[in-house]
C-alpha positions in Angstrom: 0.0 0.0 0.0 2.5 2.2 0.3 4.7 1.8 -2.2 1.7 2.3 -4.3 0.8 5.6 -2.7 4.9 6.5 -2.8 4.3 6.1 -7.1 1.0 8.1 -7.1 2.8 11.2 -5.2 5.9 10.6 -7.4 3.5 11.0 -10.9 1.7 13.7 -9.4 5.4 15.4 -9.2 6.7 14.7 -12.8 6.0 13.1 -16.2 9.0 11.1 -15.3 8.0 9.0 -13.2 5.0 7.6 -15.1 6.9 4.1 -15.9 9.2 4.0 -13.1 10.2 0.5 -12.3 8.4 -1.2 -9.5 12.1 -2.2 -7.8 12.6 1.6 -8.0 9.4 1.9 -5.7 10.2 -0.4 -3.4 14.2 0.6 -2.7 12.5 4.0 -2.0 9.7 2.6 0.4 12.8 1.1 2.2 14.6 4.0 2.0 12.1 6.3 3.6 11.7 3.3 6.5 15.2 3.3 7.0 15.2 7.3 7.1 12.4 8.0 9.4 10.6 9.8 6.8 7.4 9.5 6.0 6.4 9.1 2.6 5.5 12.7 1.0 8.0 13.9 2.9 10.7 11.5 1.1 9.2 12.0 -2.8 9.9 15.6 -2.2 13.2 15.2 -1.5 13.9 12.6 -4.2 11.9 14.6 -6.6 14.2 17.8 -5.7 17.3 15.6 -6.2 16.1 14.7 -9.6 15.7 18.2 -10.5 19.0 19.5 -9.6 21.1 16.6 -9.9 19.3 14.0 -12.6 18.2 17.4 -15.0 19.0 15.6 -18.3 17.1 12.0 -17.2 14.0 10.5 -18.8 13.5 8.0 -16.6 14.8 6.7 -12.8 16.8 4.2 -12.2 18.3 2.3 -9.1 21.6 4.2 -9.1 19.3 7.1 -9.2 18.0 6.1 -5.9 21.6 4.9 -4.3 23.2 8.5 -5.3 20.3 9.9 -3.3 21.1 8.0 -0.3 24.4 8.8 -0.4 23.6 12.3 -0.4 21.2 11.9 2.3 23.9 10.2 4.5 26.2 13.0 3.7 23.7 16.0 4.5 22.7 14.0 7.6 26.2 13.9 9.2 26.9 17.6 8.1 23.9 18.5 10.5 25.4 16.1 13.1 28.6 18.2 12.6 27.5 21.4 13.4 25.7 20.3 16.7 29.6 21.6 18.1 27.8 25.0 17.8 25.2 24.8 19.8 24.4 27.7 22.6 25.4 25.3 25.6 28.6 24.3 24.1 29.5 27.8 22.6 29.9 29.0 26.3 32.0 26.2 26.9 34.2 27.4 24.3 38.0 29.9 24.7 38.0 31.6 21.3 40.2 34.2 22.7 41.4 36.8 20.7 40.1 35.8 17.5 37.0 37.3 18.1 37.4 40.7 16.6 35.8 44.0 18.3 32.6 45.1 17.4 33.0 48.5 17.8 36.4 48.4 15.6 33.6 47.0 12.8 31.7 50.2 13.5 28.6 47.4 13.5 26.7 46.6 16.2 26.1 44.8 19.1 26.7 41.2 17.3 25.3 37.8 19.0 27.5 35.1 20.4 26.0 32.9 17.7 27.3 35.4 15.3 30.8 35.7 17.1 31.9 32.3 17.2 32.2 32.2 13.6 34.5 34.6 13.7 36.6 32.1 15.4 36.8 30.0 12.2 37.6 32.7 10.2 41.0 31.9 9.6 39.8 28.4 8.2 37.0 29.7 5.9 39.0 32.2 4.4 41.3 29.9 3.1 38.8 27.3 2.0 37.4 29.9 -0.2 40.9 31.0 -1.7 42.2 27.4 -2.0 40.8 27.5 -6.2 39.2 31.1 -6.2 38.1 31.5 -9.8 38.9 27.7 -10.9 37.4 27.4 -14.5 34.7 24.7 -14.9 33.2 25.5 -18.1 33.1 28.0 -21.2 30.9 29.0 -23.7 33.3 30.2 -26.7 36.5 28.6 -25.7 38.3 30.0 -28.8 37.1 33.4 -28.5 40.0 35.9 -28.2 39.0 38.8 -26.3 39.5 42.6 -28.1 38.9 44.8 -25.1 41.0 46.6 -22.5 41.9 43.7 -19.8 42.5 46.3 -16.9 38.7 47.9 -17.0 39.5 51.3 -18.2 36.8 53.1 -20.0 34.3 52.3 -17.3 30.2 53.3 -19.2 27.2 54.5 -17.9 24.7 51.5 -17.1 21.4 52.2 -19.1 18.4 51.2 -17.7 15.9 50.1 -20.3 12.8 49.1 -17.9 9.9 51.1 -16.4 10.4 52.3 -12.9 8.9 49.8 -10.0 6.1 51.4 -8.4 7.1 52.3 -5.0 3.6 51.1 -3.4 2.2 47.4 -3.2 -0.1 44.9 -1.2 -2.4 46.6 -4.1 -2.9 43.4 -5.6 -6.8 43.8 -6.3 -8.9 41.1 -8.0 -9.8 44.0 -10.7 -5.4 44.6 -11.0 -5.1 40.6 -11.6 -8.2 40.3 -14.3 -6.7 43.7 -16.2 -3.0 42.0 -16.2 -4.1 38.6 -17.3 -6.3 40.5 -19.9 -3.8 42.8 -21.1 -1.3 40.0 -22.0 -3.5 38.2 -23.7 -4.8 41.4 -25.8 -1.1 41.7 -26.6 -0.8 38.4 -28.2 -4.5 38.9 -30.3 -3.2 42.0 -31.3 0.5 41.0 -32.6 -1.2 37.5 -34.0 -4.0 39.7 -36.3 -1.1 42.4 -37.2 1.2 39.4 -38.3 -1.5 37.2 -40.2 -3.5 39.8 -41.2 -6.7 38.2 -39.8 -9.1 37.9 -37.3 -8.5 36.2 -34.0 -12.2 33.6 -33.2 -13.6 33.8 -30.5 -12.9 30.3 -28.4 -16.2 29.7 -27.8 -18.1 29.4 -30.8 -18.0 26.3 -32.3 -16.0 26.6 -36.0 -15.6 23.9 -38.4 -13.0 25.3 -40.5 -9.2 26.0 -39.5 -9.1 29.3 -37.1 -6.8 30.8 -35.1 -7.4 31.3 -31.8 -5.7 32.8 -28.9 -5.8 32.6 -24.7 -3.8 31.4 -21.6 -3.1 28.0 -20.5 -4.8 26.9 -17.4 -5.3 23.6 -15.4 -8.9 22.6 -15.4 -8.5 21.7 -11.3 -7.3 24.8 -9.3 -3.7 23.3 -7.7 -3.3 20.4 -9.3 -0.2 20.2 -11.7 -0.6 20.5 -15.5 -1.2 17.1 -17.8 -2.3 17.0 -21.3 -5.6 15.7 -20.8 -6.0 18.9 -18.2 -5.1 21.2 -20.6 -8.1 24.5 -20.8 -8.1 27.5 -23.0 -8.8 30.5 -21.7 -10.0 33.4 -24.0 -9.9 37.2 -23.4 -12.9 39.5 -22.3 -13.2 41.6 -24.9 -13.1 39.0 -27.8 -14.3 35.6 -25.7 -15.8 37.3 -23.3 -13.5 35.5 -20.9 -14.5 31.6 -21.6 -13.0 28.4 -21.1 -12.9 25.7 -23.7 -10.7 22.2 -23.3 -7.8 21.9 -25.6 -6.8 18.7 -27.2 -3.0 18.7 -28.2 -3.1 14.8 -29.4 -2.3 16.2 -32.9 0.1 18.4 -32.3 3.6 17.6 -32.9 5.4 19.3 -30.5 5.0 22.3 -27.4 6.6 23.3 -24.3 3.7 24.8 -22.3 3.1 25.5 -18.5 0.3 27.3 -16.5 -0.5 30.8 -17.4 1.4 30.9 -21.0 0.1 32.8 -23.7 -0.4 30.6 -26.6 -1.9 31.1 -30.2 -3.2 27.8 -31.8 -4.3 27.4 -34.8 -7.0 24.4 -35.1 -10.9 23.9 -34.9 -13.7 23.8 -32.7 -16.4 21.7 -34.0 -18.6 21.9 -30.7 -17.6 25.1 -29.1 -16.0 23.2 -25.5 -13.1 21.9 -27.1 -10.5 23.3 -29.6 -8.4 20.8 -31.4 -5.5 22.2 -31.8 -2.9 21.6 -34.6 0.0 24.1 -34.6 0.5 25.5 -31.5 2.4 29.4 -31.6 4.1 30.9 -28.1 5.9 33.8 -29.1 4.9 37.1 -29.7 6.1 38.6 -32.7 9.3 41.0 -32.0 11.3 43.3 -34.3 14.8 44.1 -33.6 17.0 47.2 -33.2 20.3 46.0 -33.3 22.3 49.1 -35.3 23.3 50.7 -32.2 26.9 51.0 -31.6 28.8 48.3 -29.7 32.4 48.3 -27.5 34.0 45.6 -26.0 34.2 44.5 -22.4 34.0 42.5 -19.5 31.6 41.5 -16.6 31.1 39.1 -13.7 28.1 38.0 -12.9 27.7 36.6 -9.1 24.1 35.5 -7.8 23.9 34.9 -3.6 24.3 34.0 -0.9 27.2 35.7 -0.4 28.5 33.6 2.9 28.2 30.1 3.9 25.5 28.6 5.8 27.2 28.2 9.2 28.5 31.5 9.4 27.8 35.2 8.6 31.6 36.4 7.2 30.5 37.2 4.1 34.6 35.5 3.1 32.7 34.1 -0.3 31.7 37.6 -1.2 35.4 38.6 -0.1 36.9 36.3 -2.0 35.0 37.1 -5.3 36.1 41.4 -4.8 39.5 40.0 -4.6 39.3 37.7 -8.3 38.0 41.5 -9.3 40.4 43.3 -8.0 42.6 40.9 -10.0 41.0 40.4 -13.2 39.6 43.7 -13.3 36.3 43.8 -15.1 34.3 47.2 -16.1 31.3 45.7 -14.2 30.3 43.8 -11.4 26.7 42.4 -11.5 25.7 40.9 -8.1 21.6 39.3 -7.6 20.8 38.7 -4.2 19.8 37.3 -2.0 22.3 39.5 0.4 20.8 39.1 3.6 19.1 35.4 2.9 16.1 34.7 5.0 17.3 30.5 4.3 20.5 31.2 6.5 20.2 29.3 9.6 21.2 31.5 11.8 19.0 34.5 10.8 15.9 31.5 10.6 16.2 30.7 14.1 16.8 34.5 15.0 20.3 33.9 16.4 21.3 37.5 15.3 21.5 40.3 17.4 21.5 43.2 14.9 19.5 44.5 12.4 19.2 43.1 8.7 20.1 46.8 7.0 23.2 46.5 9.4 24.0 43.3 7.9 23.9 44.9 4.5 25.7 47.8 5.0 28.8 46.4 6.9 28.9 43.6 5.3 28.3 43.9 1.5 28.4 47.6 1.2 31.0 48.0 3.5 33.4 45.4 1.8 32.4 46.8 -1.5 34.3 50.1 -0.6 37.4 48.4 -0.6 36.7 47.6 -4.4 36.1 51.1 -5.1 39.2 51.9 -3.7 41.8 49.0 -5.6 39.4 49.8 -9.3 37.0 51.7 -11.5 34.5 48.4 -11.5 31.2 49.4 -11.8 29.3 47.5 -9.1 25.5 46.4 -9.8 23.0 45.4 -7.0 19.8 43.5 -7.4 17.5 42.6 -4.7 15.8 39.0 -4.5 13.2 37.7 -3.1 14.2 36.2 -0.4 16.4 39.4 1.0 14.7 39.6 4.5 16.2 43.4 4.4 14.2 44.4 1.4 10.5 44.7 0.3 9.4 40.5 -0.9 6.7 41.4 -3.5 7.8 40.8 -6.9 8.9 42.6 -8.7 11.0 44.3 -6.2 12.4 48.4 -6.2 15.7 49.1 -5.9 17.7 48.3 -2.9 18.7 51.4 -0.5 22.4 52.3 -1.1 25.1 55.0 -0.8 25.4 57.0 -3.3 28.5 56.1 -5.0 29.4 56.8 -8.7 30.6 53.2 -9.3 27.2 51.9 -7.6 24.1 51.3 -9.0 21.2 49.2 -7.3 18.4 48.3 -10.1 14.7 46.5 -10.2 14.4 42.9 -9.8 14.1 42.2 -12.6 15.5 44.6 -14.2 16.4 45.2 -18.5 20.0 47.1 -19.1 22.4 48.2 -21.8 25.9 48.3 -21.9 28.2 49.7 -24.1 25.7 49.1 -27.1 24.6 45.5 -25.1 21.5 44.7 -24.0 20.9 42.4 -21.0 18.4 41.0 -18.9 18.4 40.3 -15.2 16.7 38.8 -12.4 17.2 36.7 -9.4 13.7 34.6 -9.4 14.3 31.0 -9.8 12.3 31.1 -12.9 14.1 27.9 -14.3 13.5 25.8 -11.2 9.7 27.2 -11.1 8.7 26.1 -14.8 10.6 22.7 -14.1 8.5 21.4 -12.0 5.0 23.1 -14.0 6.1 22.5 -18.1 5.0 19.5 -19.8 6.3 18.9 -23.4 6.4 17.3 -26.5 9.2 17.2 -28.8 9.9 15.9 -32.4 13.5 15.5 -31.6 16.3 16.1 -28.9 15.8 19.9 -26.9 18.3 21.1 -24.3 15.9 21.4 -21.1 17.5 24.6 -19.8 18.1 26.9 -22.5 14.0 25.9 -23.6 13.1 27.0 -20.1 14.9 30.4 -20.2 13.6 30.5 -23.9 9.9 31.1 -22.2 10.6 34.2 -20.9 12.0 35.6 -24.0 8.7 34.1 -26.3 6.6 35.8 -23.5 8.6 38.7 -23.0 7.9 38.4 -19.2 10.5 37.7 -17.0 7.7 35.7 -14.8 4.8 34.1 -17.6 3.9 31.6 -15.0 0.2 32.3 -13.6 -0.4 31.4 -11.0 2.9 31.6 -9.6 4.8 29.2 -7.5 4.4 29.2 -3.6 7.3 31.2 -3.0 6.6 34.2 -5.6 4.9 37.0 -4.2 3.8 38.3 -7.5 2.1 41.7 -7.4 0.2 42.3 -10.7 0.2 46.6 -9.3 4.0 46.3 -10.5 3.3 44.0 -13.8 4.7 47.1 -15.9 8.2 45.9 -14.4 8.0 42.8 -15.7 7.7 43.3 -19.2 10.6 43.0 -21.7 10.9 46.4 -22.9 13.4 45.0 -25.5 14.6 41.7 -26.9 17.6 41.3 -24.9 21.3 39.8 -26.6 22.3 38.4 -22.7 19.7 36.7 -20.5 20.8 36.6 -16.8 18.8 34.3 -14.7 19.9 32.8 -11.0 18.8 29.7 -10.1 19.5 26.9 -7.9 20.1 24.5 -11.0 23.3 23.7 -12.2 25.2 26.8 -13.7 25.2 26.8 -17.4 26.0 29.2 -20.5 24.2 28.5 -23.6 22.8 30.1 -26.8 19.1 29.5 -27.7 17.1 30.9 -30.9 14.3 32.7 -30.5 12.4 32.2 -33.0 8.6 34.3 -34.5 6.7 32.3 -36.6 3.9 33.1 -39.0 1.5 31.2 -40.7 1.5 31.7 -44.6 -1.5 33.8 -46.5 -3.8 30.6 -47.0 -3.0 29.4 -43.1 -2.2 25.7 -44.6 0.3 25.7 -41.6 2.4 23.9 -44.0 5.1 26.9 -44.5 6.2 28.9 -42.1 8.5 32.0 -42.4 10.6 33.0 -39.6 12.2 36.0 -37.8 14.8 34.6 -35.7 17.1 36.4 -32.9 19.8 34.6 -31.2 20.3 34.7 -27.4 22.6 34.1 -24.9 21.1 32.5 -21.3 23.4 32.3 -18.6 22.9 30.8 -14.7 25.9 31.9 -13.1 25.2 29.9 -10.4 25.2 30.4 -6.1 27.9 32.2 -5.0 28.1 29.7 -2.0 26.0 26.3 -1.3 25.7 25.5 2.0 28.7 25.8 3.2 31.0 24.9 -0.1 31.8 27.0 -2.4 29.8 27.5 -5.4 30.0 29.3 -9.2 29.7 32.9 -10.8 30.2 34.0 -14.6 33.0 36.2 -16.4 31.5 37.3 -19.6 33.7 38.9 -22.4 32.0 40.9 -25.4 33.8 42.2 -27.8 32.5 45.1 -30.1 30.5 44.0 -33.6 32.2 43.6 -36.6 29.6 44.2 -38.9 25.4 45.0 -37.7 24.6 41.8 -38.7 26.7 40.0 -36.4 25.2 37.8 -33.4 26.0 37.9 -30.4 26.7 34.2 -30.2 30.3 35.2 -32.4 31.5 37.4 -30.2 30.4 36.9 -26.7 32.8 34.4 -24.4 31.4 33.2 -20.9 33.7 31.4 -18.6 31.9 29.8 -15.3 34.4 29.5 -12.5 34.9 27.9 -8.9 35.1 30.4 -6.1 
């Protein structure tokens, strides 16, 4: 009975374990037994290790299941570990003079829980310098780079994106029906403009081929997407806001999630349920790319910036000193800075404030960069700052002024130097993960196709509803938007860190809407995850990306853009 409940809550997770083996079930019934856990609790563990670990598997295995008991063990006798630091024993403990003053910090007051990591600083220090800025991977090995190596000629940062509203918790049911609406109009209107035809309505039945537009919805309110739950839901002003089923049987391929905007082309014999043929998820876009480019260099860093069982911020030091070294014109950090999932601010173990936090330790640490270089330091807020406002999209965080500092919107579009790039810190990759459901004629990279749906959206969040941990404010939706088709997509996530080009492609039906041809406007894009600064209490990854200037307007991005991901 239970290794039958332990496959339902497993399917209910993930396409991917819809044949799992039965031995499979079983070694993880055992597992759980042998673990203490009780059964949901266990699938949402294995299904997380999947995800992050087992990104490129079709199916589970048993060596699947023995990798994630090994990692189970492992995180089990880290937690033993740090039992050393707990209150009764910490007064137990001579740390002496390695504790440093407080008042020499010009912080304040700083908890015992805080201090005694102080005592290991010595130690962390040097675990984080041991292979600071070790390559692992690059995108455009070959690639010689043309610009000035020591960060002279330092550029204004553009900001391309409407300003976030200041105000929030305005997140009426009117605000959610106009943003829903609006997107929807948007598609209707760019589909008509491009075909040069009417968009039917979804609810009246039609016999011939049509093309009609809405959002993708479940038909059962939180219950994960399937293709037999697939609904169609029309706009106000042309469907007058209905809901019809939509068969994909005969369609050959999609990549669809919960609150996409889609254009299908197909019929409606009855007027409940479009059978869809051709299936279209990007707006149409045009393309500016004449401006003037130069070369230059960036790192790209996404929190936390310290390790789990301390607050030294030595990760963050440790990447301002491969800057001070390498010395690149900008320095793009994404929070989380002050991370509500540290332990110790979790269980409150800190004695000052969260602003405090933030201004000794990242701003304060950040001055010392200013001093050594000219890099021009970035700052965007996340979600899960506990120093900063958590509706998404977020404002600005609260800095000094400084004229090498600039804090942006989460998310936030920018140019450089002729460049545009996009940024934000929501996990968006590991969000649609765990809601897309695909078909494919052929092989499709999982993560670029993922990052690919904000582009073909042009939202930096399409997901409706959103995940459990997105405070999405519709009031702010203007922030969201892509004001421009950006040639560098920057998006953090807990996933593995990865740098990869992806097409983005708009297609159009031809004049007799046979579906058969299809023209195409086609943009290429570069999607980069630079990784967590720090996991747990290891080191993690961040990007150095190297542009050089265009050698002719009709040259992509992809030929002259190199992205190295290094160890701290």
């Amino acid at each position: 009975m239970t290794d039958v409940r332990l496959k339902k809550l497993l399917m209910q997770r993930s396409t991917v374990y819809k044949d799992i083996p039965t031995d499979v079930v079983e070694e993880l019934g055992k597992l759980a037994k042998d673990m203490g856990l009780e059964t949901k609790k266990l699938v949402g563990l294995f299904d997380k290790f999947m995800t992050v670990s087992r990104q490129s598997n079709t199916s589970v295995c048993l060596e699947d299941v023995d990798a994630f008991a090994r990692e189970q063990a492992v995180l089990l006798s880290k937690s033993k570990a740090k039992s050393v630091f707990a209150k009764t024993e910490w007064d137990e403990m001579d740390v002496g003079k390695k504790v440093p003053d407080v008042n020499a910090m010009g912080a304040q007051k700083i908890s015992p829980y805080v201090a005694r990591s102080n005592a290991l600083s010595d130690r962390i220090e040097s675990s984080f310098e041991s292979h600071n800025g070790c390559l692992q991977n690059v995108f455009n090995a070959e690639l010689e780079f043309e610009g000035d190596s020591n960060g002279q000629g330092i550029s204004e940062v553009e900001i391309l994106n409407r300003k976030c509203q200041s105000t929030y918790m305005m997140n009426t049911l009117s605000r959610r029906v106009g943003y829903l609406e609006q997107r929807i109009l948007s598609m209707e209107e760019g589909i008509e403009k491009t075909h040069d035809c009417k968009v039917h309505s979804i609810a009246s039945a039609c016999q011939d081929m049509a093309l009609f537009c809405g959002r993708i919805c479940c038909d059962t309110e939180g219950s994960r997407l399937n293709p037999q739950s697939v609904i169609l839901e029309g706009s106000i002003a042309t469907s007058k806001g209905a809901r019809v089923r939509l068969d994909l049987s005969s369609c050959s391929e999609y990549r669809i999630f919960p609150g996409q905007i889609v254009a299908v082309r197909g019929k409606n014999p009855t007027g409940f349920c479009i059978v869809a043929e051709q299936m279209l998820s990007t707006l149409p876009f045009t393309v500016d790319r004449s401006a003037t480019t130069k070369a230059f260099s960036m790192v790209v860093a996404s929190g936390p910036f310290t390790a789990a069982d301390n607050l030294m911020y030595e990760p963050l030091k440790a990447l301002i000193q491969y800057c001070e070294r390498e010395k690149p014109e900008v320095l793009l950090l994404l929070g989380p800075f002050v991370d509500e999932d540290h332990p110790d601010i979790g269980r409150g173990l800190v004695d000052v404030t969260f602003e405090d936090i933030f201004d000794v330790k990242i701003v304060g640490q950040l001055e010392a960069l200013h001093q050594n270089t000219d890099t021009k330091v970035v700052l965007l807020p996340s979600v899960r700052d506990v120093h900063h406002d958590v509706a998404f999209p977020q404002g600005p965080l609260s800095v000094p002024d400084h004229p090498n500092t600039l804090s942006i919107s989460n998310p936030s579009t920018i140019r450089y130097k002729g460049t545009v790039l996009g940024c934000s810190s929501i996990d968006w990759l590991m969000s649609s993960t765990r809601e897309e459901i695909s078909k494919s004629s052929g092989p499709v990279d999982r993560m670029t196709s993922l990052a690919s749906q904000i582009l073909s959206q042009r939202a930096y969040y399409p997901m409706y509803p959103p995940a459990e941990n997105v405070a999405l404010d519709v009031g702010r939706s203007n922030t969201l938007e892509l004001v421009a088709l950006p040639e560098i997509l920057l998006t953090a996530s807990e996933l593995a860190a990865f740098a990869k080009p992806t097409t983005i492609q708009s297609r159009r039906l031809d004049s007799e809407h046979s579906g058969k041809n299809l023209t195409e406007n086609s943009e290429e894009v570069i999607c980069i995850n630079p990784g967590r600064l720090t996991k747990g209490s290891t080191a993690g990854t961040f990007a150095h990306v190297y542009i050089n200037q265009k050698a002719s307007i009709e040259e992509s991005i992809c030929k002259r853009c190199k992205v190295e991901i290094r160890k701290l």
